[in-house]
DRENDO-1510 file (C-alpha; in Angstrom, 1 decimal, always signed):
<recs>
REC; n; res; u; v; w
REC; 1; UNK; +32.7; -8.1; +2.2 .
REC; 2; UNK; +31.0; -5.9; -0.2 .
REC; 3; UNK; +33.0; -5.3; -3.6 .
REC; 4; UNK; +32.8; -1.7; -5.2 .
REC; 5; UNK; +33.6; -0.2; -1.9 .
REC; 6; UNK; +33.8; +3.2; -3.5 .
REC; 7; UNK; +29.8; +3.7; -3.6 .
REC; 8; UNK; +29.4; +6.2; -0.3 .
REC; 9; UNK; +32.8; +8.1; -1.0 .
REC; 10; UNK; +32.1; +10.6; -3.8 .
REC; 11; UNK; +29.0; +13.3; -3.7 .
REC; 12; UNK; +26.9; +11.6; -6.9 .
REC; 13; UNK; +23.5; +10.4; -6.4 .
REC; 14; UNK; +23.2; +7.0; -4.5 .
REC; 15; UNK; +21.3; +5.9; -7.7 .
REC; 16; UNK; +24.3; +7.2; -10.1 .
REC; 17; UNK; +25.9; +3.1; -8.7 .
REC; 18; UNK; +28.9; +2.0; -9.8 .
REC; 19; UNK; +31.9; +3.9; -9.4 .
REC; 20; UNK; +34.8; +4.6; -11.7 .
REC; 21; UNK; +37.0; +2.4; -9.4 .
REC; 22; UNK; +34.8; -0.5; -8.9 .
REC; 23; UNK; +35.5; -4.3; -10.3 .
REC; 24; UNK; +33.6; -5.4; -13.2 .
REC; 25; UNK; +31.2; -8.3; -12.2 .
REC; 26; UNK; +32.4; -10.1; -15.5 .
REC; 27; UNK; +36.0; -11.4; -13.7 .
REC; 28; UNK; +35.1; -12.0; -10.6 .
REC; 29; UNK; +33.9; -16.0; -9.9 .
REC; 30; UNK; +32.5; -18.5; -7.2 .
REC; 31; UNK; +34.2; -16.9; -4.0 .
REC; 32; UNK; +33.2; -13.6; -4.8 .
REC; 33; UNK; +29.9; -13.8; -5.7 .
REC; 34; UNK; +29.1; -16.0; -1.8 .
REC; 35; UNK; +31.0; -12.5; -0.3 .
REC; 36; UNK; +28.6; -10.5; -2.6 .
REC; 37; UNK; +25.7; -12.3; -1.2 .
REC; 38; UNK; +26.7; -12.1; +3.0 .
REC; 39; UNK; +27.4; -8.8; +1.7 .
REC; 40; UNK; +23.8; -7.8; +0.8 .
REC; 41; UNK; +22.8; -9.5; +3.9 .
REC; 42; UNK; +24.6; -7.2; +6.1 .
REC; 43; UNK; +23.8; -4.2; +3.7 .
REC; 44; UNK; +20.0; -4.5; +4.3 .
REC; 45; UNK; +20.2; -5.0; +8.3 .
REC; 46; UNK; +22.6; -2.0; +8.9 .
REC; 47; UNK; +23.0; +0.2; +6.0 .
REC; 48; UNK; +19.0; +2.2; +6.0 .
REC; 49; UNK; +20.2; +2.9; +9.5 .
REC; 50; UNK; +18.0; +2.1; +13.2 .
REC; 51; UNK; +15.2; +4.2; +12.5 .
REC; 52; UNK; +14.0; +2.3; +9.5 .
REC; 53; UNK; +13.0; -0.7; +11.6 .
REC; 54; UNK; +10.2; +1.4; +13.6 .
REC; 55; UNK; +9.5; +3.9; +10.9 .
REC; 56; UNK; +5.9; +2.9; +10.9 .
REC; 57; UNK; +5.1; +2.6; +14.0 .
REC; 58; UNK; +6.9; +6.5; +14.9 .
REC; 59; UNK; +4.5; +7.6; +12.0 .
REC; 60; UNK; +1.3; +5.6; +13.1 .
REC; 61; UNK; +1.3; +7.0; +16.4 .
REC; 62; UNK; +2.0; +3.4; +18.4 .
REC; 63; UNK; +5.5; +5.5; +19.5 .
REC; 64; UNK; +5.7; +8.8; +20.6 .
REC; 65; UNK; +8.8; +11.2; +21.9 .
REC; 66; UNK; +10.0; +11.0; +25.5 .
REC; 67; UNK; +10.7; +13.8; +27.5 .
REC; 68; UNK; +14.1; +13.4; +26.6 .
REC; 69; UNK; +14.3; +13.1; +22.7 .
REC; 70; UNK; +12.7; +16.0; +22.1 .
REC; 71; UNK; +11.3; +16.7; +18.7 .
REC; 72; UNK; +11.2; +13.5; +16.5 .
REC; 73; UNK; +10.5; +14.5; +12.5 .
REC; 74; UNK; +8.9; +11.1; +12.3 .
REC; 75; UNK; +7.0; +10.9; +15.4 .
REC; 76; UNK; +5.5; +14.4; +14.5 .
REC; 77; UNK; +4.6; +13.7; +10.5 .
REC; 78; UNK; +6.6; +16.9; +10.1 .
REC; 79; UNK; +9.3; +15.5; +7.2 .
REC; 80; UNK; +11.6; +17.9; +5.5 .
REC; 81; UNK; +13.5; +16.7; +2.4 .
REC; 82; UNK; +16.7; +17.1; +3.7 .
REC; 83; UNK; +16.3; +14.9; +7.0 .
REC; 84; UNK; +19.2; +13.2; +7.4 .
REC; 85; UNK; +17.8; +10.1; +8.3 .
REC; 86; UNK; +15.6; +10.1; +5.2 .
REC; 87; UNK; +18.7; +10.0; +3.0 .
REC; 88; UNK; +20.2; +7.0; +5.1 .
REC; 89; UNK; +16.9; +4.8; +4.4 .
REC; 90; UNK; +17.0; +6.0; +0.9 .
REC; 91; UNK; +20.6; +5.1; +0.2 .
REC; 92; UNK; +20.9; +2.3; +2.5 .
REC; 93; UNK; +18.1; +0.4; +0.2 .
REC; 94; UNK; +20.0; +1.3; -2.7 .
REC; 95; UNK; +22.9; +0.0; -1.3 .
REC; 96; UNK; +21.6; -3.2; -0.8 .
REC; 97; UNK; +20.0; -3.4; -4.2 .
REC; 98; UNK; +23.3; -2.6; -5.8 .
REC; 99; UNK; +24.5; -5.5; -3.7 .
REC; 100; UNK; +22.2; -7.7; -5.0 .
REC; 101; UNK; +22.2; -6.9; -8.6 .
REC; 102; UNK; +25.8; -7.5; -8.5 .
REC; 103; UNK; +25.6; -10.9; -6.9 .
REC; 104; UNK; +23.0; -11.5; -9.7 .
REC; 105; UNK; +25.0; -10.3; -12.6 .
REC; 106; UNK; +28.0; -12.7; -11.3 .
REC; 107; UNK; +26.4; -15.5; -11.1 .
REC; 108; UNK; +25.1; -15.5; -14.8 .
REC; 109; UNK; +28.8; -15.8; -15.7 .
REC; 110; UNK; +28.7; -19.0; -13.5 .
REC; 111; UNK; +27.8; -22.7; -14.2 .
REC; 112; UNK; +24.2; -23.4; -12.9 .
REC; 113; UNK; +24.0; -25.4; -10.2 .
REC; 114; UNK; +22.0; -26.2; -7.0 .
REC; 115; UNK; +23.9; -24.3; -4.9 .
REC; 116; UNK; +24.2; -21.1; -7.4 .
REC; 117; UNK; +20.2; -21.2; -7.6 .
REC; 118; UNK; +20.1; -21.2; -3.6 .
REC; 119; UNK; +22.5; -17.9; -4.4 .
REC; 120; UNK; +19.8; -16.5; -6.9 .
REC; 121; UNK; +17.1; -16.9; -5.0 .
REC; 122; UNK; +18.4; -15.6; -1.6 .
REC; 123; UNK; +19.8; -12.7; -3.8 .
REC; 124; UNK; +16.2; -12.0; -5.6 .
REC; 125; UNK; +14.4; -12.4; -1.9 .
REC; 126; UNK; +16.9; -9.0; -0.1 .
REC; 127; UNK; +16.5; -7.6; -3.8 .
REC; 128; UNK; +12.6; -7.8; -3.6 .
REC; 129; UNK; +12.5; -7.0; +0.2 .
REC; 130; UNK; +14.3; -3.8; -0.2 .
REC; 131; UNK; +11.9; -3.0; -2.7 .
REC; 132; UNK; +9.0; -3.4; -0.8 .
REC; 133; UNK; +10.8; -1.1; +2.0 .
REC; 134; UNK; +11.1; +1.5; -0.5 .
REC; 135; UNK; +7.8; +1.4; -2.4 .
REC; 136; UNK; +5.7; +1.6; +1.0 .
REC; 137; UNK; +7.7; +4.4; +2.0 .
REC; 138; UNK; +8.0; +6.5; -0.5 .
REC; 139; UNK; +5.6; +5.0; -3.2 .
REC; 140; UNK; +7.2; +5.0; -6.8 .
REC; 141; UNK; +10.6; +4.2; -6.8 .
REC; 142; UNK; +13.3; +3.7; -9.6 .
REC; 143; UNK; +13.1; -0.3; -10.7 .
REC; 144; UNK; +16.8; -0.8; -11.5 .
REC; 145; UNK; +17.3; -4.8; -12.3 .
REC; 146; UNK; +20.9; -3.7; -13.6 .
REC; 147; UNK; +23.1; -1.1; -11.8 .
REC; 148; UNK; +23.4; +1.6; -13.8 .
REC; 149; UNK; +24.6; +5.1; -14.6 .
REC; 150; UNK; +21.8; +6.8; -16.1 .
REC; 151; UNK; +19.6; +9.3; -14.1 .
REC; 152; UNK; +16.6; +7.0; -13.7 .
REC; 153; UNK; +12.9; +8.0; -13.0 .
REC; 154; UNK; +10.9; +6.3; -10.9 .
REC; 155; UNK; +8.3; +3.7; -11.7 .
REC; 156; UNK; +4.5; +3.6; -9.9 .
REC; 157; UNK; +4.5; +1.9; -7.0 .
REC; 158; UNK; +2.1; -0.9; -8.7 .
REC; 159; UNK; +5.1; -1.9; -11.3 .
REC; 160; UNK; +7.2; -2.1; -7.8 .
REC; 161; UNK; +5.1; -4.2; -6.2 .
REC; 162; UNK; +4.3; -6.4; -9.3 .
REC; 163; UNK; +8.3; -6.7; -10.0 .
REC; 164; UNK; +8.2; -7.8; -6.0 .
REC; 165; UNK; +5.5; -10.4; -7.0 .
REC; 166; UNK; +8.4; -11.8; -9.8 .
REC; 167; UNK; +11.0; -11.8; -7.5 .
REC; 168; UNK; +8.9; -14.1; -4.7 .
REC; 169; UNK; +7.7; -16.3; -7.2 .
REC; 170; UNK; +11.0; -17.6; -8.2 .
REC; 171; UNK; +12.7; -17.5; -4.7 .
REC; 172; UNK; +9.8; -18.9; -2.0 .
REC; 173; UNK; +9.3; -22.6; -1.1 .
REC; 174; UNK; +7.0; -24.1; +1.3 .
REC; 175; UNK; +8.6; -24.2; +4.4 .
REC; 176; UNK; +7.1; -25.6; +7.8 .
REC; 177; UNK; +6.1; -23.0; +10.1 .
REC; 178; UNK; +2.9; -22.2; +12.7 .
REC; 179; UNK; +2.3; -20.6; +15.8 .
REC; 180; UNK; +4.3; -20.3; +18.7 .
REC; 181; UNK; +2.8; -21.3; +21.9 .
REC; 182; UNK; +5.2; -18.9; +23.8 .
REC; 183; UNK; +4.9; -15.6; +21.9 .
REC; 184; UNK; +7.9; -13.9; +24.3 .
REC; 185; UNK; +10.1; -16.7; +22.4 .
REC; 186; UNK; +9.9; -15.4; +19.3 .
REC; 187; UNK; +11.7; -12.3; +20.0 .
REC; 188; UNK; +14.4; -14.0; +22.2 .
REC; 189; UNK; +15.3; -16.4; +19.6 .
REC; 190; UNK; +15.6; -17.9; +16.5 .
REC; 191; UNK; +14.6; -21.0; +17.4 .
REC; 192; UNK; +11.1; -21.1; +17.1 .
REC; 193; UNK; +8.3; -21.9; +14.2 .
REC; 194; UNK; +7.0; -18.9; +13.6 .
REC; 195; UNK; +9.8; -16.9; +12.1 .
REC; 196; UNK; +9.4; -17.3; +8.1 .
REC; 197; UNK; +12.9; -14.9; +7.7 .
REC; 198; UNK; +14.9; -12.9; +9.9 .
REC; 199; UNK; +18.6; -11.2; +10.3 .
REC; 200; UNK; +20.6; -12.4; +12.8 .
REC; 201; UNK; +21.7; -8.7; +14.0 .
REC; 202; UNK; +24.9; -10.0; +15.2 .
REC; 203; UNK; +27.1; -7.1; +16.7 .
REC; 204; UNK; +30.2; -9.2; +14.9 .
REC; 205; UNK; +27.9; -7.8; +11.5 .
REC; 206; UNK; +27.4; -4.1; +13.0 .
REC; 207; UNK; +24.1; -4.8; +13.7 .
REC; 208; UNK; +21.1; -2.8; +15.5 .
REC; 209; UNK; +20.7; -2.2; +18.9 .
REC; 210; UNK; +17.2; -1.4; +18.7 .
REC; 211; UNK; +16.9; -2.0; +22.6 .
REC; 212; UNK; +18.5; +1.7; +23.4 .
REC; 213; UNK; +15.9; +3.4; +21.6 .
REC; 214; UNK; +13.4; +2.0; +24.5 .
REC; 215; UNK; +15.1; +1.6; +27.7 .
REC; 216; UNK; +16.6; +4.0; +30.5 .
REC; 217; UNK; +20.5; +4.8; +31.0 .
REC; 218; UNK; +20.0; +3.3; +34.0 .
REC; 219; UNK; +19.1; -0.4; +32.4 .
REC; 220; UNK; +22.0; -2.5; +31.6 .
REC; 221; UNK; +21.4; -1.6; +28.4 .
REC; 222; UNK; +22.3; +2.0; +28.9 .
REC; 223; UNK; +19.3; +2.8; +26.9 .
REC; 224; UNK; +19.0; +6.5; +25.8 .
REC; 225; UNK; +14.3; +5.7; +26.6 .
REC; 226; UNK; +13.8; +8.2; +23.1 .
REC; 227; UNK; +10.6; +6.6; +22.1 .
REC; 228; UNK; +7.9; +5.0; +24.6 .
REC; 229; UNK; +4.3; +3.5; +23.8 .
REC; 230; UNK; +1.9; +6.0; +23.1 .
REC; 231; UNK; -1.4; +6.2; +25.5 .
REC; 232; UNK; -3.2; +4.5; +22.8 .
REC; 233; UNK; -1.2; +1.0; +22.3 .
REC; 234; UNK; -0.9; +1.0; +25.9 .
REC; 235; UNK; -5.0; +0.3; +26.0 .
REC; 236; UNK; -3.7; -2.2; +23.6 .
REC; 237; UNK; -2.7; -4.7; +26.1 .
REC; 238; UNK; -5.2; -4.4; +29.2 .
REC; 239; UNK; -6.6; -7.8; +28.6 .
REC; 240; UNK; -4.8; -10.2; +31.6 .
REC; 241; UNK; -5.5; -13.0; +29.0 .
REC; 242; UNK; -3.2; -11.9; +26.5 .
REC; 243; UNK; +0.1; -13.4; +26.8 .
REC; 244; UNK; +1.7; -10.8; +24.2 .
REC; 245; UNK; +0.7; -8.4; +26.8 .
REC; 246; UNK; +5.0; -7.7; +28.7 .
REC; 247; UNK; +6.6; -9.0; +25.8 .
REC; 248; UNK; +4.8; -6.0; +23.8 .
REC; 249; UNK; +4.7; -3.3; +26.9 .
REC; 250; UNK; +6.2; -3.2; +30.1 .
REC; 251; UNK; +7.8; -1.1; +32.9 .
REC; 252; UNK; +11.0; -0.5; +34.1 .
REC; 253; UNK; +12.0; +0.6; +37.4 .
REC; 254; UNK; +14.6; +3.2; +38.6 .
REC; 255; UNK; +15.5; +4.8; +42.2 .
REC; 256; UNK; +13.1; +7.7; +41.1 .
REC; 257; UNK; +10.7; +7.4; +38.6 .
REC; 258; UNK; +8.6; +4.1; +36.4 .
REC; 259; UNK; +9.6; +4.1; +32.9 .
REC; 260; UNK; +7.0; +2.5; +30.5 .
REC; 261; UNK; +8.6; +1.3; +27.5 .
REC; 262; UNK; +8.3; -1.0; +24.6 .
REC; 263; UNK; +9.6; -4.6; +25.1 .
REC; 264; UNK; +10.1; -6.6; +22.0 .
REC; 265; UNK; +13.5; -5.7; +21.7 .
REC; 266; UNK; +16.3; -7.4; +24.0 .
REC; 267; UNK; +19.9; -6.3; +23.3 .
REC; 268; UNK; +21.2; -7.2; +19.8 .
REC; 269; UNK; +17.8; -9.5; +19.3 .
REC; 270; UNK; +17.0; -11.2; +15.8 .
REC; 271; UNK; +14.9; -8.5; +13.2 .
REC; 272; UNK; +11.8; -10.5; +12.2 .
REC; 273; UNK; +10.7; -9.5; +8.3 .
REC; 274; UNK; +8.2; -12.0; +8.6 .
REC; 275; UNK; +6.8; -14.4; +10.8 .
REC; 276; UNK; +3.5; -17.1; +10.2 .
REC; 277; UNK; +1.1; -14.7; +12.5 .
REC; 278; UNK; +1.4; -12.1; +10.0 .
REC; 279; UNK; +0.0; -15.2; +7.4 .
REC; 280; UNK; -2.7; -15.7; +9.8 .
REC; 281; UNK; -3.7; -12.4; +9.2 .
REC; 282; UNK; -3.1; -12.1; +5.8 .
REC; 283; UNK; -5.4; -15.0; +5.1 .
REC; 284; UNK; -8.0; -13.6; +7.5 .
REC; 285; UNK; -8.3; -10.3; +6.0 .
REC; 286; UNK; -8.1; -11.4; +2.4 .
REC; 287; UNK; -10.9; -13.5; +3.1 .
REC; 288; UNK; -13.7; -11.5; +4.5 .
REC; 289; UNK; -16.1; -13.4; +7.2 .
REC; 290; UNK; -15.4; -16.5; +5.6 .
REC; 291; UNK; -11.4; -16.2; +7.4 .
REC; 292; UNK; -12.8; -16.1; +10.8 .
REC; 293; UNK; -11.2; -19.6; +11.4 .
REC; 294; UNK; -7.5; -18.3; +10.5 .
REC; 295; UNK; -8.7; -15.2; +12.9 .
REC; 296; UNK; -9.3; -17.6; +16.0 .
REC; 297; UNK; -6.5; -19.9; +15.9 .
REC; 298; UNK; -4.0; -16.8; +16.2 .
REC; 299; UNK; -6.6; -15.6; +19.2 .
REC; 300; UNK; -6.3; -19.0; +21.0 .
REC; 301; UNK; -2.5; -19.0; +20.7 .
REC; 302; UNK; -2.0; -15.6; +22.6 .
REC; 303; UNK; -4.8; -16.7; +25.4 .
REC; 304; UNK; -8.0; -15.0; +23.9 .
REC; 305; UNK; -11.0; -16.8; +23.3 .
REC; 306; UNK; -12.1; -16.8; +19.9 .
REC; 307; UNK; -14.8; -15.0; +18.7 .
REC; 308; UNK; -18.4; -16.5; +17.1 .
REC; 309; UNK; -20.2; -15.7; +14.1 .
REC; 310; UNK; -22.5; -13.8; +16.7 .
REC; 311; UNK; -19.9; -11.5; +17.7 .
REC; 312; UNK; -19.3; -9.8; +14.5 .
REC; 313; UNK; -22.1; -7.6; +13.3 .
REC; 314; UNK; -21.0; -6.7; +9.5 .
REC; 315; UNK; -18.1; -7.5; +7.3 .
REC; 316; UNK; -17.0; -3.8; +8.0 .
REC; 317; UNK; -17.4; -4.9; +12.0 .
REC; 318; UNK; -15.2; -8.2; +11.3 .
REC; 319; UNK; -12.4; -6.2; +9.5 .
REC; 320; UNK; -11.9; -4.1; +12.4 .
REC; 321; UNK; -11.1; -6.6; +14.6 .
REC; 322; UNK; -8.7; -7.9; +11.8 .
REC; 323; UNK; -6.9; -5.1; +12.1 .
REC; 324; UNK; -7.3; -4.2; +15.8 .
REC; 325; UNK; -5.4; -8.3; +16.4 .
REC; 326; UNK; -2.6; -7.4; +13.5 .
REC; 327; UNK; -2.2; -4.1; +15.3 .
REC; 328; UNK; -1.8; -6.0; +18.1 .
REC; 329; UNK; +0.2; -9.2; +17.5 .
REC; 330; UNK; +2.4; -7.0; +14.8 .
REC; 331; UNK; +3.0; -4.2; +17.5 .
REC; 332; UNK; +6.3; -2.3; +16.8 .
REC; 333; UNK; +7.7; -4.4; +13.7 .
REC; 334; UNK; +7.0; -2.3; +11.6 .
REC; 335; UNK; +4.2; -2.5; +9.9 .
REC; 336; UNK; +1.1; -0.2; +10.9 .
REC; 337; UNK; +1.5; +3.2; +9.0 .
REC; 338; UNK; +1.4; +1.4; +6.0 .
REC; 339; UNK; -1.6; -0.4; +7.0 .
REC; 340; UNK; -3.6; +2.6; +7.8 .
REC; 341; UNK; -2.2; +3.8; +4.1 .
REC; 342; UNK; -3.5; +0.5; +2.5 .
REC; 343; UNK; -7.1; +0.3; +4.1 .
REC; 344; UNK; -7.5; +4.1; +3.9 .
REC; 345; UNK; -7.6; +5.0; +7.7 .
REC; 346; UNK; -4.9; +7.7; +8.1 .
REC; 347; UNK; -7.3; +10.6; +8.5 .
REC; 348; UNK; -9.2; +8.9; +11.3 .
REC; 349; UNK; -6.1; +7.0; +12.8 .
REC; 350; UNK; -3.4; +9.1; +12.8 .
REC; 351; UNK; -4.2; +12.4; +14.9 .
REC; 352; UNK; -0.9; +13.9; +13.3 .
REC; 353; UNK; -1.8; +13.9; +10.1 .
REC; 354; UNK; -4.8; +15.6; +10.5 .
REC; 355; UNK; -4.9; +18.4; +7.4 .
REC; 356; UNK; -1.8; +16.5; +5.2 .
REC; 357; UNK; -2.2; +15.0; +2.0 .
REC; 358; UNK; +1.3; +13.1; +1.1 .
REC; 359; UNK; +0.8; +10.2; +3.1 .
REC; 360; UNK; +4.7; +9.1; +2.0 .
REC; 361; UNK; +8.2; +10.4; +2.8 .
REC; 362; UNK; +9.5; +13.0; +0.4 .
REC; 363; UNK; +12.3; +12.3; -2.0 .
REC; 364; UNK; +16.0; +13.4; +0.0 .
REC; 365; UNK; +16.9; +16.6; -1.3 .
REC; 366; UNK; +20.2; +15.9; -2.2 .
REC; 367; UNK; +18.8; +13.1; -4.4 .
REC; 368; UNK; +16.3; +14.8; -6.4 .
REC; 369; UNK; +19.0; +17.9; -6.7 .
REC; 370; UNK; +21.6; +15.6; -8.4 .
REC; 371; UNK; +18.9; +13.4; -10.1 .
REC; 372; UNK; +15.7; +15.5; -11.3 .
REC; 373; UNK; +14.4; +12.7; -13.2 .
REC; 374; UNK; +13.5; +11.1; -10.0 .
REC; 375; UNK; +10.5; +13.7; -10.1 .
REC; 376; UNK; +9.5; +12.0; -13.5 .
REC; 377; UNK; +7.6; +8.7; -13.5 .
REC; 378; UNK; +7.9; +5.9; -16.1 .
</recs>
């Protein structure tokens, strides 16, 4: 479904994006441009590859290696340049922001209407999405609104995340969401109120069995059990209360041995981007002592009684148990290495990066070898 299939056959630069052979937006219409769009879709779900989904949670030490993975770049904060799974995130976004750019530039050869605005916005949304996957991984990144075939540099992540802020501004409604009373549900289904967006991850669209990253051979899965909870987010889920407490962690049982393994992923489940608990806690953070409300109601909705003014000795106190719930609720989706990055925590958080200084990914070799402007910012 995606036009310009050309794009991974040749050895340029992912960013070098529109090959000799591809079709010029300019003659392609209405049909197209709704391919172009399931296109970008499917793009951002499959094309950065597995890993990508549980990047942050490898790197902020909530997963760690099994006995039967061995080494893991990711788990270990030991990155080269020319990690092949590093490339596959990088061109993987890119992919999808060619995509998008493409659906754009279509559709302002088209008649406005209601339905091409739907188009534009669900376009702008993947467009702005893969850009925030980009800028909190590697920090600047090349903004390209147009594909292009210049060598680009990249731009400082704050000009990424304000061009994200554009994007979202035109493309995000008020929609009618809240908790979940059953928090296992939301990661069985999509039919629940807490999911805000999601990809289906149908295997008819190739999409990511995230499931066999966790489980045993021996599950029905036929899991290959690479990554399992660390010690530490195990302690996470001790409270009997807390009803994301199996849906987060749980065991599995073989003729031999008790496998402990992440459980938010079942078969070819939906991949949340974001759900109203991570509002909750957006709201609660942003807003110091004075968010404690937002705080409690997600606490009463997993079985925990809310805390009182009492309980929480100093705003530093309160944002600690801010982050200790969205650590918590947001367990394994993706989220907490760039957390600690954003609140400044790494050093005391993260025992593997003890002594390190780049707290992003490095540019792919091949990349920077093809493109050396990408070591130049704007």
């Amino acid at each position: 479904l995606m036009l310009g299939t050309a794009l991974g056959t040749s050895s340029c630069s992912w960013l070098d994006l529109e090959p000799a052979t591809a079709v010029s937006p300019s003659i392609l219409g209405q049909g197209e441009v709704e391919q172009l769009l399931t296109g970008t879709y499917r793009s951002l779900q499959n094309d950065p590859g597995r890993d990508t989904w549980v990047l942050f949670d490898m790197r902020g030490e909530n997963l760690i290696n099994t006995y039967l993975s061995g080494s893991n770049d990711f788990v270990n904060n030991e990155i080269p340049s020319n990690n092949g799974t590093l490339l596959t995130m990088w061109r993987g976004y890119y992919k999808a922001i060619y995509n998008a750019n493409t659906t754009l530039s279509i559709l302002s050869n088209l008649e406005p209407s209601e339905k091409n605005t739907h188009i534009e916005a669900q376009a702008r949304f993947l467009r702005a999405y893969a850009y925030y996957c980009l800028a909190t991984r590697w920090d600047g990144v090349p903004i390209i609104k147009d594909n292009t075939l210049e060598n680009v540099k990249r731009d400082k992540q704050s000009a990424v995340f304000n061009f994200i802020k554009e994007e979202l501004s035109f493309c995000i409604d008020e929609g009618q969401f809240k908790l979940s009373e059953n928090y296992d549900n939301i990661f069985t289904t999509t039919n629940n109120s807490e999911i805000i967006f999601s990809f289906r991850n149908n295997t008819s669209e190739g999409g990511q069995n995230l499931y066999a990253l966790f489980t045993t051979y021996n599950s029905p899965m036929k899991g290959s059990w690479f990554l399992c909870p660390s010690p530490e987010s195990e302690k996470l889920f001790e409270d009997p209360a807390d009803t994301r407490n199996n849906t987060c962690i749980t065991t599995l049982e073989s003729v031999s041995e008790t496998y402990i393994i992440m459980n938010k992923f079942r078969d070819f489940t939906p991949l949340i981007v974001s759900r109203i608990a991570e509002m909750y806690l957006i709201s609660a953070e942003a807003q110091g002592r004075n968010g404690l409300n937002r705080l409690n109601e997600l606490r009463r909705s997993r079985g925990l009684n809310p805390y009182n003014n009492s309980d929480i000795a100093s705003e530093e106190d309160y944002q600690k148990k801010v982050a200790l719930e969205r650590r918590k609720e947001l367990y394994c989706e993706g989220f907490l290495f760039f957390d600690l990055i954003r609140t400044n925590k790494i050093s005391e958080e993260v025992v593997s990066m003890n002594g390190k200084t780049n707290l992003y990914l490095p540019l792919p070799e091949s990349e920077v070898q093809y493109n050396p402007n990408l070591n130049e910012y704007n």
